[in-house]
Each structure stands twice: as C-alpha cells, then as structure tokens.
FINU-668830 format. One line per 2 residues: number of its first residue (from 1); their letters; for each residue z, x, y of N, C-alpha, C. Coordinates in Angstrom, 1 decimal. Each point is the difference from the previous one (the first is absolute). Layout:
# residues N
NUM) a) Z:X:Y:Z:X:Y:Z:X:Y; ...
//
This chain:
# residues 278
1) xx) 9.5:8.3:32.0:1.0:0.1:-1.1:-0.6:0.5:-1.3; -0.9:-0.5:-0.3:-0.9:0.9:-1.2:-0.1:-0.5:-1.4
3) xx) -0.5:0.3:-1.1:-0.2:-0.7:-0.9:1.4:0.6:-0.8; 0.6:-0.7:-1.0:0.8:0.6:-0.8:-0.7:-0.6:-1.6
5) xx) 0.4:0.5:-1.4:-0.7:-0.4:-1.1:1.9:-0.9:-0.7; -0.1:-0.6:-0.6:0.6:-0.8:-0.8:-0.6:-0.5:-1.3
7) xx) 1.1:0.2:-1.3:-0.2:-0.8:-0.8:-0.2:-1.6:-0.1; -1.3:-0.1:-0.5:-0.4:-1.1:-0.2:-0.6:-0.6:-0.9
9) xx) 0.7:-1.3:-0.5:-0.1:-0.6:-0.7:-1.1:-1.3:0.0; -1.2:0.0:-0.8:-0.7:-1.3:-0.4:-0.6:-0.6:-1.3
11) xx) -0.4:-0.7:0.4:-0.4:-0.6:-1.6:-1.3:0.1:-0.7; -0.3:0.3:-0.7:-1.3:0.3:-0.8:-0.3:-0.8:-0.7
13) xx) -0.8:-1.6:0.4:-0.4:-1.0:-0.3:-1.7:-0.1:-0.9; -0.1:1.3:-1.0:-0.8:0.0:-0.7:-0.1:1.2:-0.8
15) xx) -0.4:0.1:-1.4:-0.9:-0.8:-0.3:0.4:-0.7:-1.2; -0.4:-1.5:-0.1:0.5:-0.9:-1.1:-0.7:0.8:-1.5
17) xx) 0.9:-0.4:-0.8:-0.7:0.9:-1.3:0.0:-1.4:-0.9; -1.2:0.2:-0.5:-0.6:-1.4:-1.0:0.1:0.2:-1.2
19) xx) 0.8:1.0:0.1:0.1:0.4:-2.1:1.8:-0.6:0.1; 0.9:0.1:1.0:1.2:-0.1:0.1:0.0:-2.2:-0.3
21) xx) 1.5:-0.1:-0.7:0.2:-1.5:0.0:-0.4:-0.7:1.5; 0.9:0.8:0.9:0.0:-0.5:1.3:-0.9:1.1:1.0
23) xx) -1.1:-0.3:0.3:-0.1:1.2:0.8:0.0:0.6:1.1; 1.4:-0.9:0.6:0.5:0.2:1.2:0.6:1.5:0.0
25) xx) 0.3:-0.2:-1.5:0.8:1.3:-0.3:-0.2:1.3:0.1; -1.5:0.2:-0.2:-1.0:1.1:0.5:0.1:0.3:1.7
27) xx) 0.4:-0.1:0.7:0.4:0.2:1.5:1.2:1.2:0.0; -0.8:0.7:1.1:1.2:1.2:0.1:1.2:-0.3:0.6
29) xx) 0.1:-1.4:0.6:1.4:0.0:0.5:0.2:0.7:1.0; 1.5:0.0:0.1:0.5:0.8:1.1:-0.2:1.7:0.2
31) xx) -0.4:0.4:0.9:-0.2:1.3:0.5:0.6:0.8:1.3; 0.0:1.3:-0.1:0.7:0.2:1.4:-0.8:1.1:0.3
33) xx) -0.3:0.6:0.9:-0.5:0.9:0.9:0.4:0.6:1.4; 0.2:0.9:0.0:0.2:0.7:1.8:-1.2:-0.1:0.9
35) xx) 0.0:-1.4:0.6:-1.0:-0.4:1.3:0.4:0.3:1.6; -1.1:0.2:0.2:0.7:0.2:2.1:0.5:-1.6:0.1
37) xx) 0.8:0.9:1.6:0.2:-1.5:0.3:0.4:0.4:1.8; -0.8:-0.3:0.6:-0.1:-0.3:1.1:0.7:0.0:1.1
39) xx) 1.0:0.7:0.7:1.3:-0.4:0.9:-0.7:-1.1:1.1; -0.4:0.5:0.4:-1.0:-0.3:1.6:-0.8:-1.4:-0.6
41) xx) -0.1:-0.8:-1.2:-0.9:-1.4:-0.1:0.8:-0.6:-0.3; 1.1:0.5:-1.2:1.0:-1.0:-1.0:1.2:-0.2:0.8
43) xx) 0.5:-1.6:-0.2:1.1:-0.2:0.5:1.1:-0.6:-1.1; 1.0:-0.1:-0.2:0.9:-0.1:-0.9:0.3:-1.7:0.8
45) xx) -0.3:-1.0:-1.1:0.5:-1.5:0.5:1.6:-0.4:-0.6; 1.0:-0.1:0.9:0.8:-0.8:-0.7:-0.2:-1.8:0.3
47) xx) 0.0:-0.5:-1.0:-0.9:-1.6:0.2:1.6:-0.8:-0.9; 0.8:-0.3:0.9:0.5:-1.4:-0.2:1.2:0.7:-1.0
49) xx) 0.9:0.6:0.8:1.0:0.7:-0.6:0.9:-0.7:0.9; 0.9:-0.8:-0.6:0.8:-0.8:1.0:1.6:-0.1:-0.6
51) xx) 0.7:0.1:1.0:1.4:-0.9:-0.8:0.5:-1.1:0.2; 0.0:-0.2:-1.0:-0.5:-1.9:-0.6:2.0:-0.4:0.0
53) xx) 0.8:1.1:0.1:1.5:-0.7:-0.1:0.5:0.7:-1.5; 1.1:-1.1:-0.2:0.4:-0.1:-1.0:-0.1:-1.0:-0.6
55) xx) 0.2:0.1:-1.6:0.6:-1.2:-0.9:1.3:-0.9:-0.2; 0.2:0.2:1.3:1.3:-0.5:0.2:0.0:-1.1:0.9
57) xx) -1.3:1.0:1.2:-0.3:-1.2:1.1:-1.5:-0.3:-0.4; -0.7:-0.3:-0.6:-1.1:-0.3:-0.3:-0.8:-0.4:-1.4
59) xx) 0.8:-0.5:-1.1:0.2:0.0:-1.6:-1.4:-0.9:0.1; -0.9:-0.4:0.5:-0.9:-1.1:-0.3:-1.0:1.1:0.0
61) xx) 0.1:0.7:1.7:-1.4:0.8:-0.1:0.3:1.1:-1.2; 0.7:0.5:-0.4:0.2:1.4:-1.0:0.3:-0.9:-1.3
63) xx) -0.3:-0.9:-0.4:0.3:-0.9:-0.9:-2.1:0.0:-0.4; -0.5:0.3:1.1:-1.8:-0.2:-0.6:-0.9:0.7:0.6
65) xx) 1.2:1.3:0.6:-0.7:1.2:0.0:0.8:1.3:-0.7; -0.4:-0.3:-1.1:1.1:0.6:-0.7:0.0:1.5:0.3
67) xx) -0.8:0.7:0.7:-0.6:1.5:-0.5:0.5:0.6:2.2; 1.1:-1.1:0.3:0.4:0.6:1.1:1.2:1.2:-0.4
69) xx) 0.8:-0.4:-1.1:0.6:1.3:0.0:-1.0:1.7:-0.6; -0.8:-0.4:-0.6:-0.8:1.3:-0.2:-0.6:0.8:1.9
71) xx) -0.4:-1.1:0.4:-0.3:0.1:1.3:1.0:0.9:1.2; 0.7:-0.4:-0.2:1.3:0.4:0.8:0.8:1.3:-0.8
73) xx) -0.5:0.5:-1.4:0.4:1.0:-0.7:-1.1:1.0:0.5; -1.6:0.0:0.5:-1.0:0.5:0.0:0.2:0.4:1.6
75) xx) 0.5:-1.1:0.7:0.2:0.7:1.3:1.4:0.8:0.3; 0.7:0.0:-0.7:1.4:1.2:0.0:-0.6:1.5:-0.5
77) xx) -0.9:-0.3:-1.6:0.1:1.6:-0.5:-1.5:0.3:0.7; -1.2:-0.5:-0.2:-1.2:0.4:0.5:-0.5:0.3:1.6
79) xx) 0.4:-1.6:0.7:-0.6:0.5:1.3:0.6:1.0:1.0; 0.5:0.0:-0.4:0.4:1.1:0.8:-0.2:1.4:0.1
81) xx) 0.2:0.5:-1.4:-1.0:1.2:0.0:-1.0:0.0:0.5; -0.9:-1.4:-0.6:-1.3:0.2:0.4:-0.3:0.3:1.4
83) xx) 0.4:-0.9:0.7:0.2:-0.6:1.1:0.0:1.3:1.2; 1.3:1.1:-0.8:0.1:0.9:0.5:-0.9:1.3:0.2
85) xx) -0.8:-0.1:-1.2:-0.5:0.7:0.0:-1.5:-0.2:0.1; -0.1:-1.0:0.6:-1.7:-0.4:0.7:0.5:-0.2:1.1
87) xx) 1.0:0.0:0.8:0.1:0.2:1.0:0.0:1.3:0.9; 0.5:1.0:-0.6:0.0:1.5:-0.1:-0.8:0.4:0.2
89) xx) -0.9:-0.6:-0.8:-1.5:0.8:-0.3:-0.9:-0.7:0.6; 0.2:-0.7:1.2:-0.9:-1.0:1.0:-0.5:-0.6:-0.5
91) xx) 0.1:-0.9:-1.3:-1.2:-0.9:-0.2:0.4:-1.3:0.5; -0.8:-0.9:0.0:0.0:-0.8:0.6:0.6:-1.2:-0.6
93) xx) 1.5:-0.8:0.5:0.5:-0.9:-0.6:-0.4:-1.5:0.6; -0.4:-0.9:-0.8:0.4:-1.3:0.6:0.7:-1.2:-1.0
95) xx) 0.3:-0.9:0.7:0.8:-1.2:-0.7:-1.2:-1.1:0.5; 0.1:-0.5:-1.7:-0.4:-1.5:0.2:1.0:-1.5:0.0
97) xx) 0.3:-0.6:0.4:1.0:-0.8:0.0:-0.3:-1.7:-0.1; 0.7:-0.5:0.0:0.2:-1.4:-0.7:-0.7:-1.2:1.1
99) xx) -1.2:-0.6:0.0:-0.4:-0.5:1.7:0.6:-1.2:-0.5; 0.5:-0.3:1.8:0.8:-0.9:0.6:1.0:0.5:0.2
101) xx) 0.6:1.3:0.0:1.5:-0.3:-0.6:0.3:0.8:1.6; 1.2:0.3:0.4:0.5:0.6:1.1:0.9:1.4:0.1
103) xx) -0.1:0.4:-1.3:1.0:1.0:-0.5:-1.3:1.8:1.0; -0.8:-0.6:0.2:-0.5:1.4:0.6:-1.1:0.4:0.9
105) xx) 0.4:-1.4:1.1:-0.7:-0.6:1.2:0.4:1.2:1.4; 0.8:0.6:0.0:0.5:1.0:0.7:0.0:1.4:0.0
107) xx) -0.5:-0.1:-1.5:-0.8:2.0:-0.4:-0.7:0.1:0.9; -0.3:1.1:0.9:-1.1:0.5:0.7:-1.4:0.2:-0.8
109) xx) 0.4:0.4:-1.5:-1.3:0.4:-0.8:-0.7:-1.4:-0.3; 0.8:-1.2:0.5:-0.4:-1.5:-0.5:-1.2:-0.7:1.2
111) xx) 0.7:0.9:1.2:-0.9:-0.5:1.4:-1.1:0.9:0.2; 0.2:0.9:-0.6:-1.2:0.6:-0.2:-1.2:-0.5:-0.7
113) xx) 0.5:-0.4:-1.2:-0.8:-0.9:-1.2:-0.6:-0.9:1.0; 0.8:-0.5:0.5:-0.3:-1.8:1.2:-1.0:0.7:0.7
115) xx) 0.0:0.7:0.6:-1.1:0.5:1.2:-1.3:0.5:-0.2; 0.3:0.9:-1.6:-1.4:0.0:-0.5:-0.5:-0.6:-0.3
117) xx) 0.2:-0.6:-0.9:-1.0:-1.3:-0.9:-0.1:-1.3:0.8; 0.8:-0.5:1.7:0.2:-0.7:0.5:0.2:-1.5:-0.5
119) xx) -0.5:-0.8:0.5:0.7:-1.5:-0.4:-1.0:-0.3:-1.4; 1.1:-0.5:-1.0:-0.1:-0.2:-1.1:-1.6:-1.5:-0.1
121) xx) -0.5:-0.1:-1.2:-1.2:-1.0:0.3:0.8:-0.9:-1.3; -0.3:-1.4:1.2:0.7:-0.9:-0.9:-1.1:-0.4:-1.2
123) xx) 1.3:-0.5:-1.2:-0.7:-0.3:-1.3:-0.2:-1.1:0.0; -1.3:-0.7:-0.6:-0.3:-0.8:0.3:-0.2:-0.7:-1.7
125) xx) 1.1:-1.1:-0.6:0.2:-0.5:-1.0:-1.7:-0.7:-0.6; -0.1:0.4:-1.3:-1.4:-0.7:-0.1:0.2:-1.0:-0.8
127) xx) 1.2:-0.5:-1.0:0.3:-0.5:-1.2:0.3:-1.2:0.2; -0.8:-1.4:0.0:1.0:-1.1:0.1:1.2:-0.2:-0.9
129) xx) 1.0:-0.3:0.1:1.2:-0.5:-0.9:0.2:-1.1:0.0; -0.4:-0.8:-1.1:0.3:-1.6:-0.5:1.7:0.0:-0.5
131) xx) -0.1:-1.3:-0.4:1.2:0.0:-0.5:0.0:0.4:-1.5; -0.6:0.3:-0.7:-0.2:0.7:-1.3:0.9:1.5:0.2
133) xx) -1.2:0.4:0.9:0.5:1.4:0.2:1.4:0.6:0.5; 0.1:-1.3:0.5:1.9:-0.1:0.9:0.9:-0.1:-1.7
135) xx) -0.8:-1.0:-0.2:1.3:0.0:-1.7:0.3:1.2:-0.8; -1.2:0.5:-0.3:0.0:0.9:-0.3:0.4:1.5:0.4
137) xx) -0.1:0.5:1.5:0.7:0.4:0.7:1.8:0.5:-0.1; 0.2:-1.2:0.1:1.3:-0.8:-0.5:0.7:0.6:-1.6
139) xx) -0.8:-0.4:-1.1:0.0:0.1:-0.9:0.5:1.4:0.0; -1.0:0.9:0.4:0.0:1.4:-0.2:1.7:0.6:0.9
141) xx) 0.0:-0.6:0.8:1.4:0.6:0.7:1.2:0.0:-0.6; 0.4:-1.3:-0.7:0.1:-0.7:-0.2:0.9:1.0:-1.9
143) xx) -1.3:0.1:-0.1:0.5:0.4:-1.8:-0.7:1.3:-0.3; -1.1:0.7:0.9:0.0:1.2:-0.1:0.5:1.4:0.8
145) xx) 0.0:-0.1:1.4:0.6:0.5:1.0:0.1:-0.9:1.3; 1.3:0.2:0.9:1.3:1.0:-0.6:0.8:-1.4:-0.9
147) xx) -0.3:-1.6:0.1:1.4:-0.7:-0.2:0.6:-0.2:0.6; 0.1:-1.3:0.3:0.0:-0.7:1.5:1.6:0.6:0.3
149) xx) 1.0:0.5:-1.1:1.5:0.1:-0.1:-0.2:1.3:0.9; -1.2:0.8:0.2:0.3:1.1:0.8:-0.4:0.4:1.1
151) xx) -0.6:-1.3:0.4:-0.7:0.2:1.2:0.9:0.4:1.2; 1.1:-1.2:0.2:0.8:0.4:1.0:0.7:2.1:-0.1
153) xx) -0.2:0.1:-0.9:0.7:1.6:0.0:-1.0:0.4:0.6; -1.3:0.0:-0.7:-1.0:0.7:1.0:-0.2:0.1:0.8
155) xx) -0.1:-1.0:0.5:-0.7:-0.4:1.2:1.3:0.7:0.9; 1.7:-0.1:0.1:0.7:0.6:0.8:-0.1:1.6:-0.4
157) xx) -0.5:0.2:-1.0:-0.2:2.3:-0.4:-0.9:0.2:0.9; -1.2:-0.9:0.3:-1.2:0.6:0.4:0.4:-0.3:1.6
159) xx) 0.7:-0.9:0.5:0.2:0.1:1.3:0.9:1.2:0.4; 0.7:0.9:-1.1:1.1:0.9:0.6:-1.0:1.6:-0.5
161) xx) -0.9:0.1:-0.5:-0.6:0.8:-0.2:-0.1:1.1:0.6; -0.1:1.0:-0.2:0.0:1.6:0.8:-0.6:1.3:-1.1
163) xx) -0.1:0.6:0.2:-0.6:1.5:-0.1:1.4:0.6:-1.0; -0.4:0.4:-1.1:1.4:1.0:-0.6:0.2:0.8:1.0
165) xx) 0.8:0.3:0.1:0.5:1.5:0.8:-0.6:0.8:-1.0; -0.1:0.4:-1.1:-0.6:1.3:-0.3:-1.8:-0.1:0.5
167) xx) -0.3:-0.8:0.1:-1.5:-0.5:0.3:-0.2:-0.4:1.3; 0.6:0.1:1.1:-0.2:-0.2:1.4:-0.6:0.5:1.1
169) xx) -1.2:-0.7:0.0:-1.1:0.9:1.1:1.2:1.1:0.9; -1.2:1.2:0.0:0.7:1.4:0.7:-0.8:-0.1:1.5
171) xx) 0.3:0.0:1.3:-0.2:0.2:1.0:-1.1:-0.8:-0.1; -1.1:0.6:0.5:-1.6:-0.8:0.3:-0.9:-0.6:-0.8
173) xx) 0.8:0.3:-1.5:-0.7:-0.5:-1.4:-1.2:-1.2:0.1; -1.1:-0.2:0.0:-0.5:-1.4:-0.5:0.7:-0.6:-0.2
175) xx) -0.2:-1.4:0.1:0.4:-1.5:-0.4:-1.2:-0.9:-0.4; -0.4:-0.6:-1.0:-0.8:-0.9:0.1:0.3:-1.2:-0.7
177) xx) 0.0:-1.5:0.4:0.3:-1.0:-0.3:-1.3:-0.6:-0.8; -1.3:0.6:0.5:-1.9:-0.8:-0.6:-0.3:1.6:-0.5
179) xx) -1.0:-0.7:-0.8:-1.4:1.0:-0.1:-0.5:0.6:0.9; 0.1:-0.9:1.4:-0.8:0.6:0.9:0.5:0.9:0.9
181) xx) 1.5:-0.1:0.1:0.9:0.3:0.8:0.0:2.1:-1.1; 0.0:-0.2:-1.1:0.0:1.1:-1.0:-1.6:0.8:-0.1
183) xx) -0.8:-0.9:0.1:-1.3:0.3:0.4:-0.2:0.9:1.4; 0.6:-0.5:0.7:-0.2:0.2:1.3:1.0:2.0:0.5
185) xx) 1.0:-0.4:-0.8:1.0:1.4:-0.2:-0.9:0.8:-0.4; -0.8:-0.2:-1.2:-0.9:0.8:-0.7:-0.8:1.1:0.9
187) xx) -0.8:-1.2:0.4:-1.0:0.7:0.7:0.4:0.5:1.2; 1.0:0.0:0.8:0.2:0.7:0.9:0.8:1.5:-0.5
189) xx) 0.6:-0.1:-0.7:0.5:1.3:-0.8:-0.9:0.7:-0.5; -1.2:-0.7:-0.5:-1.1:0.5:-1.0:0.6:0.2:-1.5
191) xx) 0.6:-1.2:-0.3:0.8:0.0:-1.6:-1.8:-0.9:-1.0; 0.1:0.9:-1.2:-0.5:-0.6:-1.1:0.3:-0.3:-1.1
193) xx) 0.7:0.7:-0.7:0.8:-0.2:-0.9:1.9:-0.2:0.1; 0.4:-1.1:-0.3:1.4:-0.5:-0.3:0.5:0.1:-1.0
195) xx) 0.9:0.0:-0.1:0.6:0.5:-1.2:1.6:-0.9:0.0; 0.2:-1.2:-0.8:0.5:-0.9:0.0:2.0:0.3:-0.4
197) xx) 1.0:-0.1:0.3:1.2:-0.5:-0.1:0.7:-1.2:0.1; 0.4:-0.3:-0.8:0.8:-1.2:0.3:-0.2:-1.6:-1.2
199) xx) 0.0:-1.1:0.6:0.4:-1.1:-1.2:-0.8:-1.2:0.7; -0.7:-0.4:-1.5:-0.2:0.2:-0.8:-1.4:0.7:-0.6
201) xx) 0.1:0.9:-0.8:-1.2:0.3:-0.2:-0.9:-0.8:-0.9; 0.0:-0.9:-0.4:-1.1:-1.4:-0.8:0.1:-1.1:1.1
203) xx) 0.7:0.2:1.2:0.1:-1.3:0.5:-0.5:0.2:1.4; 1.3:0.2:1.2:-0.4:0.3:1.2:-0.6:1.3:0.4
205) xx) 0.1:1.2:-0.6:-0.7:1.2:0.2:-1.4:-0.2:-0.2; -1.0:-0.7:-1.1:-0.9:-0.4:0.1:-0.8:-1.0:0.8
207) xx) 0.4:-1.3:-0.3:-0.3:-1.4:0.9:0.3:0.1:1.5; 1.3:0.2:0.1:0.4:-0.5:1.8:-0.8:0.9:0.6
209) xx) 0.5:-0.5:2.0:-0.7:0.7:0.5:0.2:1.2:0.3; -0.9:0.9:0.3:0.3:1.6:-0.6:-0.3:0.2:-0.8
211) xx) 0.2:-0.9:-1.0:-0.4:1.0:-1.7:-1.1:-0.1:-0.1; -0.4:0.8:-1.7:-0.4:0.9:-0.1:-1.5:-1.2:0.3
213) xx) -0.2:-1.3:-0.8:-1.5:-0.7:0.2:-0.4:0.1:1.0; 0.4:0.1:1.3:-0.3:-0.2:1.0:-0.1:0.9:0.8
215) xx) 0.6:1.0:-0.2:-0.2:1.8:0.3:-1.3:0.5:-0.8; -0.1:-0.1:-0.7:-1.1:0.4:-1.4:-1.7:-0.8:0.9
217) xx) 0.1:-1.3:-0.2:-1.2:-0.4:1.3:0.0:0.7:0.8; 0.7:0.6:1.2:0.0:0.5:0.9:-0.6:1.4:0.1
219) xx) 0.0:0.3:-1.4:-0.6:1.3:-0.9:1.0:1.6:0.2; 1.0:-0.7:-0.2:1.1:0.8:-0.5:0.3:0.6:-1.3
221) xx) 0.5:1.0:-0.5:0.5:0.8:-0.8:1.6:-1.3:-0.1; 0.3:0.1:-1.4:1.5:-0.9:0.6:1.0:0.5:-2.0
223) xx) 0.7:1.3:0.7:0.6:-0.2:-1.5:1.7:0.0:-0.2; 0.3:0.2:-0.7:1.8:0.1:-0.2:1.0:0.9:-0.2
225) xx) 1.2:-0.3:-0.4:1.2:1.2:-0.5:0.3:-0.7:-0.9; 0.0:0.4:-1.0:0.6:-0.6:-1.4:1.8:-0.2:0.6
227) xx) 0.4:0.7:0.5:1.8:0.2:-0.2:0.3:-0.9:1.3; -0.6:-0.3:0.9:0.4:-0.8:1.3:-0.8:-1.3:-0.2
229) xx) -0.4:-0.4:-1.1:-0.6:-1.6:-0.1:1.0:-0.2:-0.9; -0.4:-1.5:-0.3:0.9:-0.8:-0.9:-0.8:-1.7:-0.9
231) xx) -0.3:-0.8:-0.4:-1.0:-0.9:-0.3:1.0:-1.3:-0.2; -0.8:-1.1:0.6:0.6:-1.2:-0.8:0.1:-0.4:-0.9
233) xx) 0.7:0.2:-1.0:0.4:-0.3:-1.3:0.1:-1.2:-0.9; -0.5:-0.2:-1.0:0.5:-1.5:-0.4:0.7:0.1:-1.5
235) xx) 0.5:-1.1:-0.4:0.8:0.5:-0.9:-0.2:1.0:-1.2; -1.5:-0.5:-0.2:-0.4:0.9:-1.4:-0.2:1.4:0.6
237) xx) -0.1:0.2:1.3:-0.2:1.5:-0.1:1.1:0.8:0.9; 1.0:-0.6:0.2:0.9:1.0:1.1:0.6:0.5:-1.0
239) xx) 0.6:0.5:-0.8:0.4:0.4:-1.2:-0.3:1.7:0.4; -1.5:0.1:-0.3:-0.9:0.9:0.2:-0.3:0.5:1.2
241) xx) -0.3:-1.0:0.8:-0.7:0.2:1.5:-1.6:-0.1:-0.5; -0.3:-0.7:-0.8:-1.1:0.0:-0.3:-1.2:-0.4:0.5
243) xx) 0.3:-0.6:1.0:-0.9:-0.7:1.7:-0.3:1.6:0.7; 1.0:0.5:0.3:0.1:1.1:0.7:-1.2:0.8:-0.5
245) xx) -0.1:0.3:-1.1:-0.6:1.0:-0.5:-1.5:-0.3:0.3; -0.3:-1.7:-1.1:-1.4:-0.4:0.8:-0.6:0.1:1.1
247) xx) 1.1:-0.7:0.9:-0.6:0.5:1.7:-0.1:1.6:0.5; 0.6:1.1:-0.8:-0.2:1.2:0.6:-1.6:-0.1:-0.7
249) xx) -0.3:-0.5:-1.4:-1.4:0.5:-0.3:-0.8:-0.9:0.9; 0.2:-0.9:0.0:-0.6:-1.1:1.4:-0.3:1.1:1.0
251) xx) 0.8:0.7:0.4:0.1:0.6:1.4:-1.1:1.0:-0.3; 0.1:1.0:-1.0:-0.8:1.3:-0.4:-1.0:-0.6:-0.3
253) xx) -0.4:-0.7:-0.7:-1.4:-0.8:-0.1:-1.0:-0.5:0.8; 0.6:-0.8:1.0:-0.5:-1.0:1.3:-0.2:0.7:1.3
255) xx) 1.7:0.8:0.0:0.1:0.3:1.9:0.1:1.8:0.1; 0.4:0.4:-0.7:0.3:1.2:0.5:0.4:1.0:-1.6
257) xx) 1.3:1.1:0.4:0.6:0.2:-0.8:1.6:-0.1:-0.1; 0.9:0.7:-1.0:1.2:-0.1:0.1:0.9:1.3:-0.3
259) xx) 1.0:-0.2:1.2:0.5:1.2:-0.1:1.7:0.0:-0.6; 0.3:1.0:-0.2:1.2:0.4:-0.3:0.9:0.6:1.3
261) xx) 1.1:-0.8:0.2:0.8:0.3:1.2:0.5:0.9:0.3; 0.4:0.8:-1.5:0.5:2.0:0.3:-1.1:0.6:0.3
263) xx) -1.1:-0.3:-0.6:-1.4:0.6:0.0:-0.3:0.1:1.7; 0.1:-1.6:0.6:-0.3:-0.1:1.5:0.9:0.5:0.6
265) xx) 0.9:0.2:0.1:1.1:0.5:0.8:-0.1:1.4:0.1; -0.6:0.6:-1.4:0.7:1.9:-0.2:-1.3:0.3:0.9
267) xx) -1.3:-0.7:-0.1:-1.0:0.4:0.7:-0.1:0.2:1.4; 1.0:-1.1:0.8:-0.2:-0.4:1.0:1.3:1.2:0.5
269) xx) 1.0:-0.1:-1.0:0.8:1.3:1.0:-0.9:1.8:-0.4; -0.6:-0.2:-0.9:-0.4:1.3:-0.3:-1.3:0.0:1.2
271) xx) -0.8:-1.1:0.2:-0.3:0.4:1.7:0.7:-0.2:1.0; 1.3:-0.5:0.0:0.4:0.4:1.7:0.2:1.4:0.0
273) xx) 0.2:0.6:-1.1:0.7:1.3:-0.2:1.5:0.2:0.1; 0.9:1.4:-0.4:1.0:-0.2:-0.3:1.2:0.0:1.3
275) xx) -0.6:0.4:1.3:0.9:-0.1:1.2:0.1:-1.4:0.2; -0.9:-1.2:0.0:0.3:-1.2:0.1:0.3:-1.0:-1.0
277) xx) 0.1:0.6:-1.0:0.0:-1.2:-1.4:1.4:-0.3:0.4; 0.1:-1.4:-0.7:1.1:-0.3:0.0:0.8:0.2:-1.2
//
C-alpha cells in the first residue's frame, strides 16, 4: 500500500526561557509538519465508541458521563468519513471494546483476536483490602463517581451496549477486548503505529486495555484525531473542553502525534486515488 505524507501536528516542549516571568512560555508550542505515514504498519483504532442509549432510558449513566452526547455527535459527522476513507485506502482498521461485555463476541475480527493472542493470563490481585480501604472505597463511589442514585441506570446501559452504527466493525475488522488480544492483531498484521479514535481521550483511550500505556510498553507509536476524540470533563473546564486540549498535548508529548481528520481523510482518499475515492 505504500507510504502516504500527512499533515502533522506536535508539540515543541522546549526551550524554557529564564529571562521570561514564566518560562514555560519560551516553548514553541504547537507545530505542524507534512510527515510520512505508513499504510502497510499504521492501523486506525476505534477504542470504545459505543451506544450507551438515551436520556430517556438511561438519565443516571448520561447524568456522569456527561460528554456522551459529544460522543454520539463525533460518530454521526466524523467516523464515517474517516472510516470510509481508511477503508478505501486499505489501511488497517480495528476496534477496541469494553471487556466483559457481549456486544461483539460474534465479529469474526473478535475470534480472530481470540486465536491469536490465545487464552487470556489470569490477573493476579496483589493489594490486600482492609476495612479502611473498603470505607473509603465506598466513600469515593459514593460522593465522587458515579452516586449510588446511578448506579442502577448504568449498570442496565452497560448491559444493552452495542457498537454506533456509524462505527460498526466492517466485515473482518479486528476486535480486541486486552492488550494482548490488540497486541497480538499487531504483530500478525505487522502494525506499529496506531493512531487513536474514539472516548475518552484523558480517560479510556489512554489507561484501558488497548490504550495508549499499555500499547506504548509494547513499544508502539500510539497517536490521535483531534475531531473524533472527545475528554472527560469536569465542571471547571467543559465550558472550554479544556481537558481535551491537555490530553491532545499529553498525547503529542508522551505517545505519538496528532492529526487533523480532513487532513487524514483528504490523504487517505488522495491515495486511494480518484477511481476509488469515496
């Protein structure tokens, strides 16, 4: 498939200037450049694009995740393009998804995950938990997330859980539920660099399994789309999206870099060329 170049965006984390008040200030900041970018290594992840329902049937869980309607806005106008146009252009798509859950035990690209990386290695808890830790535990649920008033919503959204339709594995797609199961896709594709979609980017796109800590050990490349993420918000900063922003520099800093979705898209149909673009 071959290399294609794309605009690309990173961050220029020096140099501090000691004559400035602050001299964080002296840093170039954000920058962009036209970099290659790989068809044949890179695989496009959608990680944990789900539909969670409505606020009608589910007011507890969308009551403390507040950033599901951006979510569900991101998979109507974005993935799809994208989607369509990394599919066009053969690159390589996979989904990461929610473990435990049953919404995508039936994909073929899921039993494939299963076969590669074969039986999962059980975790083995190292923490004792006293009763201290239980109160506090408690505490945290309790008065920081979600509130005990919403547990029952969630807990019934997350049992009816499924794939947006605009985001729904295509024929043989990957599936991976672990790191290892995503690890394992990797290397048999011969994927190194990822390149992240989906929610949250400060939360589950990093931490869970699949993301980006756990991909990055594995000594991956692991970066983003500014236009198909979304961040967990808290009060002082959803106004802004001001979480969002940090975690993209998180991202260009730590894992990779970040892209722009017209940017990805025009590249990927300006290599399929014009008989197959969509």
């Amino acid at each position: 498939m071959g290399e294609m170049h794309v605009p690309t965006w990173y961050y220029q984390q020096y140099d501090a200037d000691f004559a400035l008040d602050v001299p964080a200030e002296g840093f170039g900041g954000w920058r962009t450049s036209v970099l290659p970018m790989s068809l044949d290594t890179t695989a496009l992840i959608v990680m944990h694009a789900w539909d969670c329902g409505t606020r009608e049937q589910y007011a507890g869980w969308h009551r403390v995740v507040e950033y599901i309607p951006r979510s569900y806005d991101i998979c109507d106008r974005v993935m799809p393009g994208l989607l369509t146009a990394a599919r066009s252009a053969g690159m390589t798509v996979y989904h990461v998804v929610r473990p435990g859950s049953g919404y995508f035990r039936d994909y073929p690209g899921y039993e494939r995950a299963v076969r590669l990386a074969g039986p999962e290695q059980p975790k083995t808890r190292r923490v004792e938990y006293d009763e201290t830790f239980r109160r506090l535990s408690a505490f945290r649920a309790a008065s920081v997330f979600p509130g005990d008033h919403n547990r029952a919503d969630i807990a019934a959204g997350q049992s009816r859980m499924d794939f947006p339709a605009a985001a729904r594995p295509a024929k043989d797609e990957g599936i991976a539920e672990s790191s290892a199961q995503l690890h394992a896709l990797c290397r048999a594709d011969g994927i190194n660099h990822l390149v992240y979609a989906g929610f949250a980017i400060n939360g589950c796109l990093q931490t869970s399994p699949g993301g980006m800590v756990d991909m990055q050990r594995e000594g991956y490349m692991c970066s983003a789309i500014r236009q198909a993420v979304t961040a967990i918000e808290n009060k002082e900063t959803a106004r802004a999206e001001t979480a969002k922003e940090i975690a993209l520099w998180q991202v260009a800093l730590l894992y990779g870099f970040v892209y722009d979705a017209g940017d990805l898209a025009a590249a990927l149909n300006a290599h399929t060329g014009p008989a197959a673009a969509p």
